[in-house]
C-alpha positions as CSV (number, residue, x, y, z in Angstrom):
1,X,52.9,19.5,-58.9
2,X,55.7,21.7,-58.0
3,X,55.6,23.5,-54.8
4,X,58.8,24.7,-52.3
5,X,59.5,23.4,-49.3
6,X,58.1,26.4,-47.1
7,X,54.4,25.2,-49.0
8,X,55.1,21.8,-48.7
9,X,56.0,22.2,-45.1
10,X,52.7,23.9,-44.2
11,X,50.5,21.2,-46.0
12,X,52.1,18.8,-43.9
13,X,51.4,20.9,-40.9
14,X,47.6,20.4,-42.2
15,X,47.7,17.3,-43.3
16,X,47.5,17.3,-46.9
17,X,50.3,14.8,-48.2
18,X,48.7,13.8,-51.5
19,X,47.7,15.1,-54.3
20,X,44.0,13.4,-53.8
21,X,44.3,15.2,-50.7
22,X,44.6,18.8,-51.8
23,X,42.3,18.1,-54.8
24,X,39.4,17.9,-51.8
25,X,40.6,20.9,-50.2
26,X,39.5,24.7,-49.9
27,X,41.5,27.1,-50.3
28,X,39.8,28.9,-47.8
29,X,39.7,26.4,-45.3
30,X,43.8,25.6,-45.4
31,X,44.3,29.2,-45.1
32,X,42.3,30.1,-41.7
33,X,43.5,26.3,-40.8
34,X,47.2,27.6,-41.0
35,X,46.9,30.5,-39.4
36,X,45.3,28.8,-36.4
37,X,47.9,26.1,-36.6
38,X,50.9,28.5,-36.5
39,X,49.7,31.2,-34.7
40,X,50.9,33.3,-37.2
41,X,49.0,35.7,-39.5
42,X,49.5,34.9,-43.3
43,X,50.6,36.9,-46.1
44,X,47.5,36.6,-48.7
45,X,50.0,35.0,-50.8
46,X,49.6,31.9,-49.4
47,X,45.7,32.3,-50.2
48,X,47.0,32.1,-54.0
49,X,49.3,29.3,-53.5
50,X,46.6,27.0,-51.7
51,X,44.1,28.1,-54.6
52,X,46.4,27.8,-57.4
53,X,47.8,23.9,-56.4
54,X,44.0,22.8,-56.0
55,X,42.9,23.9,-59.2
56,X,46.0,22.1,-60.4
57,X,45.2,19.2,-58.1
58,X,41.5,19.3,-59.7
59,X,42.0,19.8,-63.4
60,X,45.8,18.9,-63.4
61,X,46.1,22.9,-65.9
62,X,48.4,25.0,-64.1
63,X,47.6,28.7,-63.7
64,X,49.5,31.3,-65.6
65,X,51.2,34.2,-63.3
């Protein structure tokens, strides 16, 4: 999985640091999760990115953007 260091930073922050990890994970959940972490309000980008890596996580198929 191929994610930049901004993404990998905040699934550190909620601690996700494997792949078996994020496979378990909602994308819902890390969102709303982040926010509270941070503090911070999220672009609904991030939404995409936490959905996008779990269904890759879960099937190993990437999404096509």
């Amino acid at each position: 999985m191929n994610v930049g260091k901004a993404v990998l930073y905040d699934l550190h922050l909620l601690g996700i640091t494997s792949i078996e990890q994020l496979a378990h994970a909602d994308p819902d959940g890390l969102y709303t999760s982040l926010e509270e972490v941070t503090g911070v309000h999220q672009d609904p980008c991030v939404w995409d990115v936490f959905a996008a890596i779990i269904h890759e996580a879960q099937t190993g198929a990437r999404w096509p953007w």
